[in-house]
C-alpha positions as CSV (number, residue, x, y, z in Angstrom):
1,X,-4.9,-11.6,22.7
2,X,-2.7,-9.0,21.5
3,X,-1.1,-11.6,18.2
4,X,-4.8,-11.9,17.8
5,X,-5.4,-8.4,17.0
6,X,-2.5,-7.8,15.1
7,X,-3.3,-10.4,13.0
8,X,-7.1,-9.1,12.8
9,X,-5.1,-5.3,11.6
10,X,-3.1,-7.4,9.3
11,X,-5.9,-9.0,7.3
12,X,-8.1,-6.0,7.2
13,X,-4.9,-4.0,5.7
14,X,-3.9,-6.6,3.7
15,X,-7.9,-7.0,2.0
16,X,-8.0,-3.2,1.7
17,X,-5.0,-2.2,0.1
18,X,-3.0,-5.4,-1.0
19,X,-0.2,-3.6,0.5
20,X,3.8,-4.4,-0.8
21,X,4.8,-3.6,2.7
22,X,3.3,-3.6,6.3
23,X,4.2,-3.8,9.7
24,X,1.9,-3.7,12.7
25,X,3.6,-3.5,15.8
26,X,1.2,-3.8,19.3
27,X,2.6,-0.7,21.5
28,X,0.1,-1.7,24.6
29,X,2.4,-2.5,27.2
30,X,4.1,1.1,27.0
31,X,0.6,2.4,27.7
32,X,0.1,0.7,31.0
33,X,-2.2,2.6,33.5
34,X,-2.9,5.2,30.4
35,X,-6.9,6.4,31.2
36,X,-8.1,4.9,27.4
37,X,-6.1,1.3,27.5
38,X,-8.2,0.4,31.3
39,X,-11.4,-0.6,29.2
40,X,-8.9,-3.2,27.6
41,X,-8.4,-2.2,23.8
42,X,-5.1,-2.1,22.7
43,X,-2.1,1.0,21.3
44,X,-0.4,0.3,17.7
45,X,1.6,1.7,15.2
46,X,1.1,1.0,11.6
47,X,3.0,1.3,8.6
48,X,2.0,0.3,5.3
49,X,2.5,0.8,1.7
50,X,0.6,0.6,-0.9
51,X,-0.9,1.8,-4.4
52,X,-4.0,2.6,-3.1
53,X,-2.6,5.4,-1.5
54,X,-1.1,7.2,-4.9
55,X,-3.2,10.5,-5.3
56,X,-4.6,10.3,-2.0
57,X,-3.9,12.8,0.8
58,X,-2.5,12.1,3.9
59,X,-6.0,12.7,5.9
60,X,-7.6,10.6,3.3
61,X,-4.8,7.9,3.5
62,X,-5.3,7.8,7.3
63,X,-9.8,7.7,7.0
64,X,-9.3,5.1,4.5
65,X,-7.1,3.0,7.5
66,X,-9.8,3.4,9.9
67,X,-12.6,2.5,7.3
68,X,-10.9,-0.7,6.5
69,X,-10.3,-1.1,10.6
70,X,-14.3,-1.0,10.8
71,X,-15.8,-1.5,14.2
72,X,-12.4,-3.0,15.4
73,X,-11.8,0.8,16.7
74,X,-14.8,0.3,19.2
75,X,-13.9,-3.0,20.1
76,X,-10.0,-3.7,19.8
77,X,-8.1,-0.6,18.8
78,X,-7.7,2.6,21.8
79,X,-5.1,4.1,19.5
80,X,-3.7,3.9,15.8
81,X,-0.4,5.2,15.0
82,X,-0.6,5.2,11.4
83,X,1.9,5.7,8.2
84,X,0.5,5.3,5.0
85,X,2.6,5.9,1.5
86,X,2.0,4.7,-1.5
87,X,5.3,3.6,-3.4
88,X,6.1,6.4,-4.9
89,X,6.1,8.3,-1.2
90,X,9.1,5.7,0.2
């Protein structure tokens, strides 16, 4: 299940922001027993960069990642670590 949603993240970043860089790593199993992983959705970390992002804060960089995540935060994702540059940023 979890190479499932990390390929669901992957495409949804991938359509949003046609990124030159992205890595989605599934941090679940460190987060064993946590209160918000018992109903079964799932920790990870992000990092991605893009051109979208140039000109864009850091709280809009991050709103735009959860738009593009869509109801995958209600149904999949507990918790999104997220890093979101644009080229010019790394």
């Amino acid at each position: 299940m979890t190479e499932a949603r990390v390929a669901m993240i992957r495409e949804r970043l991938e359509q949003a922001f046609a990124p030159v860089e992205l890595e989605v790593v599934d941090d679940s199993h460190r987060h064993r027993g946590h209160p918000g992983a018992r109903d079964g959705r799932g920790h990870f970390q992000v990092r991605i960069v893009s051109p979208a992002f140039a000109g864009m804060s850091r709280l809009a960089r991050h709103r735009a990642v959860y738009e593009a995540m869509g109801a995958l935060m209600q149904t999949d994702i507990h918790a999104l670590n997220i890093e979101a540059v644009s080229e010019n940023d790394s």
